[in-house]
C-alpha positions as CSV (number, residue, x, y, z in Angstrom):
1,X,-82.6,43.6,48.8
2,X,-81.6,43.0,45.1
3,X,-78.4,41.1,44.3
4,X,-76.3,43.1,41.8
5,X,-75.8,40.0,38.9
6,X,-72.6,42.1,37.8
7,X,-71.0,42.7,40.7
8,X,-71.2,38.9,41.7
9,X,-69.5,37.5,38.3
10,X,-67.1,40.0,38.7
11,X,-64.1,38.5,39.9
12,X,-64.6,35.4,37.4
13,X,-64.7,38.4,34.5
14,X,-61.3,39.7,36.2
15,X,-59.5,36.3,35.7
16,X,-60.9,35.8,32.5
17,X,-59.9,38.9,31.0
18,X,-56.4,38.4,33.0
19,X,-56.0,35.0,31.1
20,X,-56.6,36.1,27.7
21,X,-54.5,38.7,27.6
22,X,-51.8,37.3,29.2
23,X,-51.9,34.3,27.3
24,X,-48.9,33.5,26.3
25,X,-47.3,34.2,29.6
26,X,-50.2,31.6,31.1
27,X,-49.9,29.4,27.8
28,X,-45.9,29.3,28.7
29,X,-46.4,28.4,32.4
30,X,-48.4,25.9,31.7
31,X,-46.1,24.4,29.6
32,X,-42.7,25.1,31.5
33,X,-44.0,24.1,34.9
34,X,-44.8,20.3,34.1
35,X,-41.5,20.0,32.3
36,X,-39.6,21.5,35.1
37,X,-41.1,19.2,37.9
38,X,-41.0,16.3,35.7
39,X,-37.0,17.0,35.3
40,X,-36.8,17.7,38.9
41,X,-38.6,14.4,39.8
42,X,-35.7,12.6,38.0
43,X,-33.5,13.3,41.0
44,X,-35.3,12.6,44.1
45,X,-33.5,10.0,46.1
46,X,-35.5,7.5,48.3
47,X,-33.9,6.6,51.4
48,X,-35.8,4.0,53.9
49,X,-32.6,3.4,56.0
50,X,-33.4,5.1,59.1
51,X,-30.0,4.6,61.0
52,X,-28.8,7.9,58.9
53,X,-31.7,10.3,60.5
54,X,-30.9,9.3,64.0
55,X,-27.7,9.5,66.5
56,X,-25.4,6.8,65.9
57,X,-25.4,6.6,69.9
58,X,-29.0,5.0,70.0
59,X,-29.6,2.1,70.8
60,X,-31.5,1.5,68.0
61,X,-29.2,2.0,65.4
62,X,-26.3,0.0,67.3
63,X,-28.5,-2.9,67.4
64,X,-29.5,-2.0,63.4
65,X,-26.0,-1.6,62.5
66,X,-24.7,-5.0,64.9
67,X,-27.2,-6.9,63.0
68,X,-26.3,-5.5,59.2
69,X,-22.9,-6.8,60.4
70,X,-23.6,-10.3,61.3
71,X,-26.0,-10.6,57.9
72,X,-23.6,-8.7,55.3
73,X,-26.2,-6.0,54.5
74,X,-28.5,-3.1,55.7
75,X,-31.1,-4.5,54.1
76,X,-33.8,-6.4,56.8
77,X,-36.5,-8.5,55.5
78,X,-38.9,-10.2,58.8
79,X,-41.1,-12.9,58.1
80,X,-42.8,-15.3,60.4
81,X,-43.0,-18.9,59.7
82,X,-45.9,-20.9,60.7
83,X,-46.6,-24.5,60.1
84,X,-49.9,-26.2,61.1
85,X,-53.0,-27.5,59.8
86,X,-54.5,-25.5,56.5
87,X,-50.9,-23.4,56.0
């Protein structure tokens, strides 16, 4: 059973020929995509305070928001201290 060569490069002919003649519509993507998600990028806000996706019933977050109290900010930093021989 022979393998038609044409038939099989086919669909990269079809989006070759698609390309080139729509060229400036592919040439004008190309160009107005990066600039639109590089504006959009500008504006995405990174939250890591958790207490604002959960209830403010759970016990979690009333322990969280007990603690930012007692420190003067929401901001938690842990660290263990050790002390022995070589540290």
């Amino acid at each position: 059973m022979k393998i038609d060569r044409k038939r099989k490069m086919r669909p990269k002919k079809n989006f070759s020929d698609f390309v080139i003649r729509n060229r400036i519509i592919v040439i004008s993507l190309l160009i107005i995509a990066p600039l639109f998600f590089g504006y959009e990028i500008t504006r995405v806000k990174v939250s890591a305070d958790f207490s604002k996706y959960l209830r403010l019933d759970d016990p979690l977050v009333k322990e969280y928001n007990r603690i930012s109290e007692i420190f003067a900010g929401k901001s938690l930093v842990q660290g263990d201290v050790c002390r022995g021989p070589g540290l």
